[in-house]
Steps between C-alpha positions, in 0.01 A plus 500: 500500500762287723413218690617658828156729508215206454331489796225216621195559301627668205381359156778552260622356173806363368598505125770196398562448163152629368289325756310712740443320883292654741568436853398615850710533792525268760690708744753786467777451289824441730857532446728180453880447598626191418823377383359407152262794499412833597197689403131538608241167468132568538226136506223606239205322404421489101188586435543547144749226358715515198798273395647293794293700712189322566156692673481388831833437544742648819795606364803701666651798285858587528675868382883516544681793629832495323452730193483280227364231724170313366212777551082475378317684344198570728162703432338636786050414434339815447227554722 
């Protein structure tokens, strides 16, 4: 799944280098044009931390557009 379709409540997971991270949304996802970047950010909380990413922590996800660009690997929660 993209970034571009999380919307505020969604539980979803993102795989990075073997560890698993389970977030919530914190609002929609939005898209981003900057000079430096352009994409789609969405603020998550963790509620499940691996890695860097520690539970309880607000974060802020970022998905490129330009093919190639830096993309995740998310995991919508089944329900």
């Amino acid at each position: 799944m993209r970034l571009k379709t999380i919307k505020k409540g969604n539980r979803f997971m993102e795989s990075d280098q073997g560890c698993n991270v389970m977030l919530l949304a914190l609002e929609d996802a939005q898209e981003v044009d900057e000079d430096k970047r352009s994409g789609h950010e969405c603020r998550c909380l963790v509620t499940h931390g691996a890695g860097a990413a520690k539970t309880g922590d607000e974060i802020t996800l970022f998905e490129c557009h330009e093919p190639g660009g830096y993309g995740l690997d998310l995991y919508l929660e089944e329900e």
